[in-house]
C-alpha positions as YAML, in Angstrom:
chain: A
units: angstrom
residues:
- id: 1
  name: UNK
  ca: [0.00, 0.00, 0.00]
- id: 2
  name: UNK
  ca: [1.18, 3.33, -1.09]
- id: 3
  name: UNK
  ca: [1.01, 6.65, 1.26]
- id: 4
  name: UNK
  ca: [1.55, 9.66, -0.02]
- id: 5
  name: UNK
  ca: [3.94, 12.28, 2.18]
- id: 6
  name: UNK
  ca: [0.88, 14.21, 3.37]
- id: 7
  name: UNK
  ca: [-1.35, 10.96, 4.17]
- id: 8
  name: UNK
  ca: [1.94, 10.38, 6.28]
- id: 9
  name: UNK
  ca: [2.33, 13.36, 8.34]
- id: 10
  name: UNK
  ca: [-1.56, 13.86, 8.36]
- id: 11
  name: UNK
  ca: [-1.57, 10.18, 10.63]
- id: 12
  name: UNK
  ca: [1.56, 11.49, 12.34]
- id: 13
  name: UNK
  ca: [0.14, 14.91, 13.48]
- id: 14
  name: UNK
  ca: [-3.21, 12.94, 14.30]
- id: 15
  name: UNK
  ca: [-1.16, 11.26, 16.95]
- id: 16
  name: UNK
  ca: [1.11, 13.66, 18.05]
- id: 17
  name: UNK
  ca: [-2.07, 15.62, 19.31]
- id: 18
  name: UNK
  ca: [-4.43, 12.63, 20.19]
- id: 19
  name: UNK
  ca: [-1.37, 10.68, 22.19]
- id: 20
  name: UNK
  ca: [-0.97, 13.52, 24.77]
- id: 21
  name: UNK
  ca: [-4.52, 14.73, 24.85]
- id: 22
  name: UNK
  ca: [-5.23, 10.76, 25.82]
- id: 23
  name: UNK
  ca: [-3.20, 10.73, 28.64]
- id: 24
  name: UNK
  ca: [-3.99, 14.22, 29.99]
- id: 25
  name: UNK
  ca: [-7.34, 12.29, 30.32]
- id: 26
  name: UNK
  ca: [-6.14, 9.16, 31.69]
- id: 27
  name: UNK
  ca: [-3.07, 10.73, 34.10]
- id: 28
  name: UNK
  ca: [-4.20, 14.24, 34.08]
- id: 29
  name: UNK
  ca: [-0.25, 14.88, 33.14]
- id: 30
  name: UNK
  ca: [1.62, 14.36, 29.90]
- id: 31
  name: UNK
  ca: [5.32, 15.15, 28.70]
- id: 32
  name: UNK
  ca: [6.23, 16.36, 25.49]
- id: 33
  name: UNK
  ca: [7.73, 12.83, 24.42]
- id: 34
  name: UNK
  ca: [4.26, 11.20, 24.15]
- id: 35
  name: UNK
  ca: [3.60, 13.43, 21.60]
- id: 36
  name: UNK
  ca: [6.95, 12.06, 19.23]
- id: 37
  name: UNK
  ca: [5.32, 8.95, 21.08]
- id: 38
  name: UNK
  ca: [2.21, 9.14, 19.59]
- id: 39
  name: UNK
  ca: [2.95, 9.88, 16.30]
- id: 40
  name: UNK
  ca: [4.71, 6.87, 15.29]
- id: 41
  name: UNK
  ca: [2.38, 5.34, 17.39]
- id: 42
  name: UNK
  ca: [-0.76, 6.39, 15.33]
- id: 43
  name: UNK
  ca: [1.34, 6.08, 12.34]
- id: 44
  name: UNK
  ca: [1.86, 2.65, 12.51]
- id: 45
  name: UNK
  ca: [-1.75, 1.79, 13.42]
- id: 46
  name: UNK
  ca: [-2.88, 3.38, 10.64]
- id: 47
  name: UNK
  ca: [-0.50, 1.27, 8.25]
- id: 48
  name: UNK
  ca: [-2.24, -1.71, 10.44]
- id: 49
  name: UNK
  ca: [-5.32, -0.88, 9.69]
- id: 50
  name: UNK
  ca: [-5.38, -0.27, 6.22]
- id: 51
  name: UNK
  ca: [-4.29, -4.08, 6.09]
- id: 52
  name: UNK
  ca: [-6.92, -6.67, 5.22]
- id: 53
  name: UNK
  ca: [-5.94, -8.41, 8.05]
- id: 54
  name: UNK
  ca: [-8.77, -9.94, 10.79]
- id: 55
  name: UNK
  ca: [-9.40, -7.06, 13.47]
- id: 56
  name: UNK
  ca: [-8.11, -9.29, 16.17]
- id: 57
  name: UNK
  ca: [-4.49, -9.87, 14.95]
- id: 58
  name: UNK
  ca: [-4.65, -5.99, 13.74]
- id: 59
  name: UNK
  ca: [-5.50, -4.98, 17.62]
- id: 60
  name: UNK
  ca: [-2.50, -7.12, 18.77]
- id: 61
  name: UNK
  ca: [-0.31, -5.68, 15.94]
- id: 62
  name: UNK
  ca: [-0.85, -2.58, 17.03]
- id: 63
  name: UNK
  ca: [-1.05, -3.40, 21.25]
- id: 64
  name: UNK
  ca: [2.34, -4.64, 20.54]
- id: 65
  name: UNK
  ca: [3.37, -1.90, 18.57]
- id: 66
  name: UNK
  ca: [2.11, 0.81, 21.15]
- id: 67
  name: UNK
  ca: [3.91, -1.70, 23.58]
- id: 68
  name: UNK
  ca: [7.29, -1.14, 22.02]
- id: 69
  name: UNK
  ca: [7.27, 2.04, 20.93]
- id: 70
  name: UNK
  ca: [6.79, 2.95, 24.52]
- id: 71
  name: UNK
  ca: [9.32, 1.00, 25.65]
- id: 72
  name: UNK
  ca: [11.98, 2.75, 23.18]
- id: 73
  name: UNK
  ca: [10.65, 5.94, 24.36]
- id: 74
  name: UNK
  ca: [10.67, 4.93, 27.55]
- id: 75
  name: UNK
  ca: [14.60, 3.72, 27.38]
- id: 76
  name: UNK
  ca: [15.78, 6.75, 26.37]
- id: 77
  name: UNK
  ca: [13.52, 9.14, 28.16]
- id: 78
  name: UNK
  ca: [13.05, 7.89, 31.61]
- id: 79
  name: UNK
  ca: [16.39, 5.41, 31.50]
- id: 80
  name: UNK
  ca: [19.05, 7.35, 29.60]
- id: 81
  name: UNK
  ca: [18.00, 10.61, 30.24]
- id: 82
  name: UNK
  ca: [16.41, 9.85, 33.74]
- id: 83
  name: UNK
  ca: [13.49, 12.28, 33.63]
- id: 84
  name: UNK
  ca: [11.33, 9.73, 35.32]
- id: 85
  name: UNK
  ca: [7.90, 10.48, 33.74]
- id: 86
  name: UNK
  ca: [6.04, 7.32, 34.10]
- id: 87
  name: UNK
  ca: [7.45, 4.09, 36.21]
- id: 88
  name: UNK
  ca: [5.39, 0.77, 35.91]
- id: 89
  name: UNK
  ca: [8.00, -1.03, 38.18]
- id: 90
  name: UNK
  ca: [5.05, -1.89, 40.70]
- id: 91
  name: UNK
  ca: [2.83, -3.34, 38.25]
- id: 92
  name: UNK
  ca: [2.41, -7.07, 37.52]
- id: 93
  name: UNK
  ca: [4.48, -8.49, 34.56]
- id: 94
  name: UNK
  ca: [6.21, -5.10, 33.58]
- id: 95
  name: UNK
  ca: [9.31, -5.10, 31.32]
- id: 96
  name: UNK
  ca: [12.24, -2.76, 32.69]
- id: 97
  name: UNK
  ca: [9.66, -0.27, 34.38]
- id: 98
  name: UNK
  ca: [7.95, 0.68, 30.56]
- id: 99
  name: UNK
  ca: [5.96, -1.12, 29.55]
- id: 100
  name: UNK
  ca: [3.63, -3.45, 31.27]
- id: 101
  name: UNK
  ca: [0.76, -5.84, 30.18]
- id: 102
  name: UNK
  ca: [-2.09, -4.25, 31.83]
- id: 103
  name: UNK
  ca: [-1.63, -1.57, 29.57]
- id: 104
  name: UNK
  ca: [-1.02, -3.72, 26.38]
- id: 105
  name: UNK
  ca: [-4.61, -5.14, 26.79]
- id: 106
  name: UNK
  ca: [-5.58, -1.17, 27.19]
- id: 107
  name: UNK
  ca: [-3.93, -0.83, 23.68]
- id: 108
  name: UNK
  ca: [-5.50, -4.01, 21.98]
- id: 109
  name: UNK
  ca: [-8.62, -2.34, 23.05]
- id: 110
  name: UNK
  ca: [-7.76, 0.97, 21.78]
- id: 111
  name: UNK
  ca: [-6.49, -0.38, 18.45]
- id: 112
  name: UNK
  ca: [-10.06, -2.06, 17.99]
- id: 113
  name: UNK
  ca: [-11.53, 1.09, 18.71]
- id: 114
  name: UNK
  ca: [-9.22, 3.07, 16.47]
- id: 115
  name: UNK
  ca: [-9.55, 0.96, 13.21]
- id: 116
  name: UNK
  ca: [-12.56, 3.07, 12.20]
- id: 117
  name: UNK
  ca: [-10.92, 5.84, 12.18]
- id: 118
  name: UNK
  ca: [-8.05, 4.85, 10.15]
- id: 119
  name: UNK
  ca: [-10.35, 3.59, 7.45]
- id: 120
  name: UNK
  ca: [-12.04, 7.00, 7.43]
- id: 121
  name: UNK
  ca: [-9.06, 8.77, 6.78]
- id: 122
  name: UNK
  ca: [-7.64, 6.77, 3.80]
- id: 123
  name: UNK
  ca: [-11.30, 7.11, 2.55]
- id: 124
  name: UNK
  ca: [-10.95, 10.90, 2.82]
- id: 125
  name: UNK
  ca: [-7.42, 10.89, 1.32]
- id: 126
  name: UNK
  ca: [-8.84, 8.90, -1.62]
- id: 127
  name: UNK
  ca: [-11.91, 10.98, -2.08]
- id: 128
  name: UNK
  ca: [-9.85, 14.42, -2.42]
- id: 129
  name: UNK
  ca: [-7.37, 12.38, -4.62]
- id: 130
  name: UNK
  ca: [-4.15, 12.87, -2.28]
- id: 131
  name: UNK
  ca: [-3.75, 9.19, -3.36]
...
């Protein structure tokens, strides 16, 4: 599948916005990394999505994703550059402190509920003939 430059930065703005806003719901606190977070975050989903994949291997595609993309982020952010802004240490079955599973089934959820929108926007990118 082909994606034009703007269909590209279109999904990666969508996320840079909708990553922080998320957790300013969720945590009622964000840091300017979830929103480089986010982008390639919603970036890849929406390459998952536009797969004909079934929905339930796209959610864990893109839980697992999420799930690694936050750990990279988290590495560098809260490891190498000890700025400590989220810790999942005390959680069940976290990985180094990042990344935990409680929160990969929160993303599997997510991607399921984000699939729509992903079609919608290749739909409009096709209709104004970005494509």
């Amino acid at each position: 599948m082909h994606l034009t430059n703007k269909e590209k930065l279109t999904a990666f703005g969508v996320g840079a916005i909708c990553y922080p806003l998320l957790e300013m719901l969720w945590r009622r606190r964000t840091h300017v990394s979830m929103a480089l977070a986010g982008g390639i975050c919603f970036s890849l989903l929406y390459r998952i999505h536009l797969s004909k994949k079934p929905l339930a291997l796209r959610c864990l595609m893109g839980a697992l994703s999420i799930s690694v993309v936050e750990l990279l982020i988290g590495l560098i952010v809260n490891r190498a550059l000890r700025l400590n802004v989220w810790d999942y240490s005390r959680d069940r079955f976290h990985l180094l402190g990042q990344v935990c599973l409680r929160y990969t089934v929160y993303w599997f959820v997510f991607s399921g509920l984000i699939a729509p929108v992903c079609r919608r926007m290749r739909r409009y990118f096709a209709k104004i003939k970005i494509l």
